[in-house]
C-alpha positions in Angstrom: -100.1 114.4 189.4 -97.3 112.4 188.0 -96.1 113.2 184.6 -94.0 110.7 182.0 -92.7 112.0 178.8 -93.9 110.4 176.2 -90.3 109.7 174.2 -90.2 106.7 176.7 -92.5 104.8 175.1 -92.1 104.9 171.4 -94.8 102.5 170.7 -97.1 104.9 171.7 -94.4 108.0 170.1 -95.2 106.4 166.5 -99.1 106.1 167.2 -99.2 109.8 168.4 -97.7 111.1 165.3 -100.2 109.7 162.8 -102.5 112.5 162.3 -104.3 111.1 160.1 -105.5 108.0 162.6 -106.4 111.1 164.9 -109.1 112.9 162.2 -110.3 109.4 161.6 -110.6 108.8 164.9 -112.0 112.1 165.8 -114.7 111.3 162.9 -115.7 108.3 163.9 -116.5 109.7 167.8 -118.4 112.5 166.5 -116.1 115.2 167.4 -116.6 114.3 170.9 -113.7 113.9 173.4 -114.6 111.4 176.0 -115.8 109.5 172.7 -112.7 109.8 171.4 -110.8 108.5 174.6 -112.8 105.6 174.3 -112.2 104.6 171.0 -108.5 105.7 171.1 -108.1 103.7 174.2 -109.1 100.4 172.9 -106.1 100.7 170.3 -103.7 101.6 172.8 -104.8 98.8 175.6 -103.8 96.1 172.5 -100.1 98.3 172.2 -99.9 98.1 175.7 -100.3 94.3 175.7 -98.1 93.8 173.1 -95.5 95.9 173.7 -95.7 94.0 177.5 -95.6 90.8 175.2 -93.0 91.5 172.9 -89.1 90.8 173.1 -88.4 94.5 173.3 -86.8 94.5 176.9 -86.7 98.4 177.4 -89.9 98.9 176.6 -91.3 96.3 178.9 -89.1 97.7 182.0 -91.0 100.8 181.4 -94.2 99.6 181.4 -93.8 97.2 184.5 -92.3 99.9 186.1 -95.6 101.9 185.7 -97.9 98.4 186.2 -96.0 97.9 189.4 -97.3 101.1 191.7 -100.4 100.4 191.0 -101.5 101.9 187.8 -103.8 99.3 185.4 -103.0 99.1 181.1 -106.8 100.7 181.4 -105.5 103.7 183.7 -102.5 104.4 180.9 -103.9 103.7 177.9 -106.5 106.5 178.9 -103.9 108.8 180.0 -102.3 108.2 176.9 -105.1 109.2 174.9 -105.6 112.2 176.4 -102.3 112.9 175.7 -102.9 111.9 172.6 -105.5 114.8 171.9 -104.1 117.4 173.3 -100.7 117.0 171.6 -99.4 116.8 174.7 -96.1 115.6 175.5 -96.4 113.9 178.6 -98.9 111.9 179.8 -100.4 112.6 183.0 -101.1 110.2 185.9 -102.6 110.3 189.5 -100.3 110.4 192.0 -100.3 107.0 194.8 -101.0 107.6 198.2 -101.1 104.8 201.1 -104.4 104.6 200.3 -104.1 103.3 196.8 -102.1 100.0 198.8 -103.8 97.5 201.4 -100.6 98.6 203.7 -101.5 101.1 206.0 -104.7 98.6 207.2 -102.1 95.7 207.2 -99.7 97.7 209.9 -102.8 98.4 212.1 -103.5 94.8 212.1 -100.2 93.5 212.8 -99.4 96.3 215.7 -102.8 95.4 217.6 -101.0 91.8 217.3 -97.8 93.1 218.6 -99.9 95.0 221.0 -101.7 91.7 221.9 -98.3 90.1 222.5 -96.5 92.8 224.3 -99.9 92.6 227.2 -98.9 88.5 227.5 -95.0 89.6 227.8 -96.0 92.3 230.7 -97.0 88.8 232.9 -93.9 86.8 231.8 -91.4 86.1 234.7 -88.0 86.7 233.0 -86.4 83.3 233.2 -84.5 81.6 230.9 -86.5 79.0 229.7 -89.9 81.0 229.3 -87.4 83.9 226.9 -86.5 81.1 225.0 -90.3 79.6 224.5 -91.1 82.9 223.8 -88.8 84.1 220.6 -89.5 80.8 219.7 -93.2 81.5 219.5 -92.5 85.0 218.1 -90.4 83.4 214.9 -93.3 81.0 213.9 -95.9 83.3 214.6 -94.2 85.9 212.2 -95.1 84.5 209.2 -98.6 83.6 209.6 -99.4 86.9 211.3 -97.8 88.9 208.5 -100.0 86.6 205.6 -103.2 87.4 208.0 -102.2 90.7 208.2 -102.0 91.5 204.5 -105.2 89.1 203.8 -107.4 91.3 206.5 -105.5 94.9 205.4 -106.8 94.0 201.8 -110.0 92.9 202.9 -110.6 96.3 204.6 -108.8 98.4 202.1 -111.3 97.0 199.3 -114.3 98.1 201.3 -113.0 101.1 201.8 -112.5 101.9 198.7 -115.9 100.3 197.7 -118.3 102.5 200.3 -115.6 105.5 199.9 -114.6 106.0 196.0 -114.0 109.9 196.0 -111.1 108.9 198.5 -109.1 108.4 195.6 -108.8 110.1 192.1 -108.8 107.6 189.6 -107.6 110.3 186.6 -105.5 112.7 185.9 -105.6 115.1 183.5 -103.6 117.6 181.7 -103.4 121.9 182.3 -106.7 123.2 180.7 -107.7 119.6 179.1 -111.1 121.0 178.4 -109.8 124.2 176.7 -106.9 122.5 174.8 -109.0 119.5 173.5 -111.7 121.9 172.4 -109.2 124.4 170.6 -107.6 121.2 168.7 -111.3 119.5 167.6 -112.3 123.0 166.4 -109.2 123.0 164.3 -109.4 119.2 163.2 -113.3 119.7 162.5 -112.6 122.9 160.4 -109.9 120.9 158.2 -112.3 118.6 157.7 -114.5 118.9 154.6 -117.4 116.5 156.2 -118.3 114.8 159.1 -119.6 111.4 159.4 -123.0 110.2 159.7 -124.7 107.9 162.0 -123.7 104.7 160.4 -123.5 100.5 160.7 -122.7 97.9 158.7 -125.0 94.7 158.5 -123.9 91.2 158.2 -123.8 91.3 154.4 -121.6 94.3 154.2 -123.5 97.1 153.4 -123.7 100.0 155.2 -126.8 101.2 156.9 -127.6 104.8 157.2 -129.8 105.5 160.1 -130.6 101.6 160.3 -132.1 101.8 157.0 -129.9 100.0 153.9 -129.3 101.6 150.7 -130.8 100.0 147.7 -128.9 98.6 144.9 -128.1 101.8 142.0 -125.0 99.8 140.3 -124.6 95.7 139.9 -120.7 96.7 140.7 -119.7 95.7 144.2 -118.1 98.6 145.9 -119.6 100.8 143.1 -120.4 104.5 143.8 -123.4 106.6 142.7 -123.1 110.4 142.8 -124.3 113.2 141.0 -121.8 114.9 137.8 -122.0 117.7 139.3 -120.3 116.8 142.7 -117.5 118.3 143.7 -114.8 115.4 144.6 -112.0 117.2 145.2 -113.6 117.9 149.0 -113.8 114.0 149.3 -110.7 112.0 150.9 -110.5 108.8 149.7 -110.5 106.1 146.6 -111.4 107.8 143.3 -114.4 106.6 142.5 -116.7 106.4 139.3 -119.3 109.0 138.0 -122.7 107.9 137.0 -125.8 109.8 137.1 -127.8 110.5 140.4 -131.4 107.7 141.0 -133.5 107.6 144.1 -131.6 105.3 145.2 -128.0 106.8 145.6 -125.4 104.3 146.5 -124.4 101.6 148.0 -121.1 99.7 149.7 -120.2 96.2 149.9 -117.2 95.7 152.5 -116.5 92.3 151.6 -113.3 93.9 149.4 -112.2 94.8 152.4 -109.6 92.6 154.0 -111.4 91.5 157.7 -109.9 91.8 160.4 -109.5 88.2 161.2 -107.9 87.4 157.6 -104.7 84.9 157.7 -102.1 86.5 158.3 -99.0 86.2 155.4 -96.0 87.5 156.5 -93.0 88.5 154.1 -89.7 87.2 154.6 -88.9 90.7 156.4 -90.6 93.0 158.4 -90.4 96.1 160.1 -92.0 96.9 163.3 -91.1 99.9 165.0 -87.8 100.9 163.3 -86.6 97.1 164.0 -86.3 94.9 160.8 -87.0 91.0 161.2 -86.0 88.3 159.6 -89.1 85.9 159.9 -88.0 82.7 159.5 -85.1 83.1 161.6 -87.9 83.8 164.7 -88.6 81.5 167.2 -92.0 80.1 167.6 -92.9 82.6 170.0 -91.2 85.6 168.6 -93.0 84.5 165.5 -96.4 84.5 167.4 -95.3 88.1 168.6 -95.2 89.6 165.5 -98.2 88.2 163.7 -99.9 89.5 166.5 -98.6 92.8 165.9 -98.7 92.7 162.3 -102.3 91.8 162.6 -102.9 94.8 164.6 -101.4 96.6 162.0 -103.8 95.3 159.5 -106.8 95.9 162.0 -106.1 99.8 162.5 -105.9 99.8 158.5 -109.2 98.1 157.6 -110.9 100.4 160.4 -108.9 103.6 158.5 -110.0 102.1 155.0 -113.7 101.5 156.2 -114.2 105.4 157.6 -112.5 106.3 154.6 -115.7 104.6 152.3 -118.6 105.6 155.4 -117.3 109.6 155.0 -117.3 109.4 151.5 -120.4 108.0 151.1 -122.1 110.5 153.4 -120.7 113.5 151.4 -122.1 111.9 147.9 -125.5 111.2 149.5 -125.7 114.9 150.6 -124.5 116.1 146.8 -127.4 114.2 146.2 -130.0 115.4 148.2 -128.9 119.3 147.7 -128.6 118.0 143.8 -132.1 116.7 144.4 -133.9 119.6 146.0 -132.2 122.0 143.7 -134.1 120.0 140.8 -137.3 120.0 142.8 -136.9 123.7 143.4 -136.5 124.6 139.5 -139.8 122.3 138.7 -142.0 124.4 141.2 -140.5 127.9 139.9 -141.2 126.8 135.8 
């Protein structure tokens, strides 16, 4: 298992410091860890990309470096999520063996060649003119035999590892993963007043709980409905207005929400990463570059700003269901 220290990539440094991106992230997998991965991983794969896209040279080396023996942005954006939930400082990688290259089956196909031709030299007569016809055969054959070599090497290597997978490990994880990532989402959970409930969004914005949408309770878009009595101060989040609890409690329109394919407006200067830029003095690709980052930027905030409104609506629909059965309760007792 090879390990790299995370301080060498400080794209990913910033991401792993943001607690707060963690819980949400965390939340919105359910607690689960493999969930978590998966989610986590889709936001690293597009800093990967960019990072192997941007101007930043450093950065890039270290990334190619990683690209070239073999390991895909899939591979290290997983690892770095695991590292990611752990707290850990380094990430963890497999380590490459010959079989993880076409090489080894290449060298067998281009000795049984050099076999091949070492059987025709055995019934050569050692004149002059038939050493010469022969180096000259051997120095255009090289070429061809080394491209058919490397074609047939890859051709076996690939169904080798096709009919043979558990020949190589494809992950590799950190000491006590299991324990560790546990430990960590016990502690997260705990420091969390709520969890999140099963919830989409339909095309016109609202948000469904359990595939079922929430009727209207307030003409105001984005408005909340709760009981008085709730206790807010356990909800993250926007303030948001008191009104009295009806059958139907609440509902969410996500349309004042910034999507995430909104035109981009960049101000004169921005700054990514600890580097400020003056935008109009950017080339055209540079430019490109950093709306695309920027626009990342935006997307990891609209996705933080839309768990932020799904948690808290959770927690004020179950005010209002414990509101509610405590009601029904005190009828049945008068």
């Amino acid at each position: 298992m090879n390990r790299y220290h995370c301080s060498e990539f400080p794209r990913f440094e910033n991401m792993r410091q943001d607690t707060e991106l963690k819980q949400s992230l965390l939340s919105e997998a359910s607690w689960d860890a493999e969930k978590f991965v998966d989610l986590a991983s889709v936001l690293l794969l597009a800093a990967i990309q960019n990072t192997y896209a941007s101007r930043h040279q450093a950065d890039k080396t270290r990334l190619a470096r990683l690209i070239a023996k073999g390991y895909a942005p899939e591979t290290l954006a997983a690892a770095f999520a695991r590292a990611w939930l752990v707290d850990d400082d380094c990430i963890c990688l497999p380590r490459k063996s010959l079989l993880d290259s076409p090489l080894p089956m290449a060298l067998v196909f281009f000795i049984a060649v050099l076999l091949f031709w070492k059987t025709q030299l055995s019934h050569l007569h050692f004149t002059p003119g038939n050493l010469a016809g022969f180096f000259l055969t051997t120095v255009l054959l090289v070429l061809p035999v080394l491209g058919v070599s490397w074609y047939v090497g890859g051709l076996f290597h690939g169904m080798l590892l096709r009919y043979f997978p558990g020949i190589r490990k494809t992950e590799a994880l950190p000491e006590d993963y299991e324990t560790r990532a546990a430990n960590i989402i016990s502690e997260l959970a705990a420091s969390s007043s709520f969890s999140p409930a099963p919830s989409t969004v339909s095309s016109s914005g609202l948000i469904l709980f359990n595939n079922t949408p929430v009727n209207t309770a307030s003409e105001q878009q984005g408005a909340f409905v709760s009981s008085p009595s709730m206790n807010h101060s356990s909800v993250s989040g926007p303030e948001l207005p008191h009104a009295e609890l009806k059958a139907a409690p609440a509902v969410f329109n996500l349309a004042l929400l910034p999507p995430p394919d909104a035109p981009v407006v960049l101000p004169a200067k921005l700054d990514l990463d600890g580097s400020v830029y003056e935008v109009s003095g950017l080339s055209h690709e540079a430019r490109q570059l950093v709306i695309s980052i920027h626009s990342t930027d935006q997307q990891i905030a609209h996705l933080k700003n839309r768990l932020a409104i799904t948690l808290t609506a959770r927690a004020a629909f179950a005010a209002g269901l414990q509101s509610s059965m405590g009601e029904g309760n005190n009828h049945l007792q008068s």
